[in-house]
C-alpha positions, 0 to 999 in steps of 0.5 A: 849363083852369079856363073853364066852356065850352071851344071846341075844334076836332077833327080825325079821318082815318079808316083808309077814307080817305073825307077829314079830318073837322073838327068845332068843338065847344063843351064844357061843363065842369060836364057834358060830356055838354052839348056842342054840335058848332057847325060840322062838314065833310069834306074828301074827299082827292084822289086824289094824297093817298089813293095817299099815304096808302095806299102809306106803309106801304111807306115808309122811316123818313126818307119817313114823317118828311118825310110826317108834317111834309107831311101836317101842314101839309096839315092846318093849311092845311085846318084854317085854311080851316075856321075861316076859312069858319066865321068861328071866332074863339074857339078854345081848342085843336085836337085832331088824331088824324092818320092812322095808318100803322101799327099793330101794338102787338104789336110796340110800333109804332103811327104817325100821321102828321101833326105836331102842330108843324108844324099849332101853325104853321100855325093858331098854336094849342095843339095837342094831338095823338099819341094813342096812343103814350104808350099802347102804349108802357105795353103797351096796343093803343094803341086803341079810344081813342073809349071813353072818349068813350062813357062820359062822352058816350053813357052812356045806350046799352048799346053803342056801336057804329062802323062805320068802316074797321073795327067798334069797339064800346064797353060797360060790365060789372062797372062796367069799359068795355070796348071792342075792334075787331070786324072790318073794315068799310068798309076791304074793302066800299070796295075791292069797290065802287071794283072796280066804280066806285062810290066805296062801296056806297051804302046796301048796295045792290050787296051785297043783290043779290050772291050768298052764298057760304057757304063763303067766309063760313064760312072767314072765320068760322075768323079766329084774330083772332075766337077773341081775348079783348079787348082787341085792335084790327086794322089795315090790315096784317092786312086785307091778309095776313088778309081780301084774300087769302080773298076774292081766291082766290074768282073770283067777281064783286065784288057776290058778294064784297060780298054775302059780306063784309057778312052777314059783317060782320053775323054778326060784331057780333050775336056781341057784342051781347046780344038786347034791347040799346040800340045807338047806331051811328055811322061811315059803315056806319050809312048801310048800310040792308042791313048794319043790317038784315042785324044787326037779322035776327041779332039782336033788338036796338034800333039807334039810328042818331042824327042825321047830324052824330053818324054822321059826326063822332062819332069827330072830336067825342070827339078834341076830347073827348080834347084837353080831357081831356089839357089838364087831366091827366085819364084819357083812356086805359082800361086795361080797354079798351087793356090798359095797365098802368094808366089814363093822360092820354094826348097831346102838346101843343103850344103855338105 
């Protein structure tokens, strides 16, 4: 793509099912760091949907394929209503994460949901979309892909730390990004909050008035998954045979089980950062006042939480980074960070 300014639409759903982010991102080519996101929204999922996505991982073969043509065409339809309220006209390609399903690379398995073809025909434009396949299919995690998004756009923090479903965290050393899942983070704190009807903890409030359960947190701490060198990265299906099992044998109450959960979360990310760093935090557990303060008690270190529209859209901004990249062949997938064979421009396009 031989343009100086490349328009591009981004679109992430996220393993905490909060709903589809949609960002409309201009790019400058001479210096990506130069990007402006134009317009961004979320689009909460109905509760039909959210059930949809949750149970699949139960699905056969043939419902995951009539899902990933369903769900799609959901997306284009959502896709065709963001550019038609923003008045969008100029667009050179949409970037389209899907929705994973499943994902054990250790078994050479990682699935996203929602094709790529069927959002091209819906919104007739180039599509770019299957991020992690190429990836896991070359020995690597098939994640975190957001890294390398870190390295060209947030170069001046010494971290780059989301808190999402799960914690990622990126950073440099010996001059190789390095980057891996910490621990889950909203995907267990939501099903506590939603236990006592809140649809989250809102700023960390139910969890600060909880009591700690100390050894539950120290049974947690015991985790394999902790004792792993990188790279490495977690799904739904460890937090379901790993995470909700522990906490469920506990009877005590929701808030004890949040209060428990959060510190933990916090004991997890202070074991990666090193005292004094920068630390750029982003995803919806930046909102989180008792988790960022319960980190920075930890650890002494500078938390940077940037403006809204970077907490919530970072990951959807870097998928239309990641489109750009594929598009012109470039490296958008680290070996040092997925554990790859090698470096690779990873991605399928489609063009209506």
């Amino acid at each position: 793509m031989n343009k100086k300014e490349v328009f591009s639409i981004g679109v992430m759903s996220g393993t905490s099912l909060d709903g589809v982010d949609l960002v409309y991102v201009k790019f400058e080519k001479d210096n990506y760091s130069d990007f402006e996101i134009l317009h961004a929204t979320t689009i909460p999922y109905s509760l039909e949907w959210k059930q949809f996505l949750q149970n699949a991982i139960h699905s056969s073969e043939k419902e995951l394929e009539d899902l990933d043509i369903v769900y799609g065409k959901y997306l284009g339809g959502i896709i065709n209503n963001f550019i038609s309220n923003f008045k969008i006209e100029n667009i050179d390609f949409i970037a389209s994460h899907g929705h994973t399903i499943l994902h054990q690379p250790e078994k050479g398995i990682t699935l996203q949901v929602g094709s790529g073809k069927e959002i091209s025909k819906i919104t007739k434009q180039k599509v770019v979309y299957d991020f992690r396949t190429q990836d896991v299919k070359l020995g690597g995690q098939g994640a975190p892909l957001v890294p390398i998004g870190d390295e060209l756009l947030f170069s001046e923090y010494d971290y780059c730390l989301n808190l999402g479903g799960f914690a990622n965290i990126s950073y440099k050393q010996d001059d190789k990004r390095i980057a891996f899942d910490i621990c889950p983070v909203n995907i267990v704190l939501n099903k506590y909050a939603q236990q006592l009807g809140f649809d989250y903890d809102d700023k960390g409030k139910i969890a600060s008035n909880g009591t700690f359960l100390m050894q539950l947190e120290a049974d947690l701490r015991m985790l394999e998954f902790y004792k792993e060198k990188p790279p490495k990265s977690l799904g739904l299906e460890w937090v379901q045979k790993e995470i909700f099992p522990r906490l469920e044998s506990s009877t005590r109450k929701p808030e004890d089980l949040l209060r428990t959960f959060t510190d933990h979360i916090a004991w997890a990310i202070t074991k990666v950062i090193t005292k004094d760093a920068k630390v750029l935090v982003t995803g919806g557990g930046a909102f989180n006042e008792y988790l960022i303060s319960k980190i920075k008690q930890m650890k002494k270190a500078e938390l940077i939480v940037p403006s809204k529209q970077i907490i919530n859209f970072k990951e959807a901004l870097i998928f239309a980074f990641l489109g750009l990249l594929k598009i012109d062949n470039q490296v958008n997938c680290l070996k040092s960070v997925t554990g790859a064979e090698k470096d690779h421009s990873s991605g399928v396009i489609f063009t209506p």
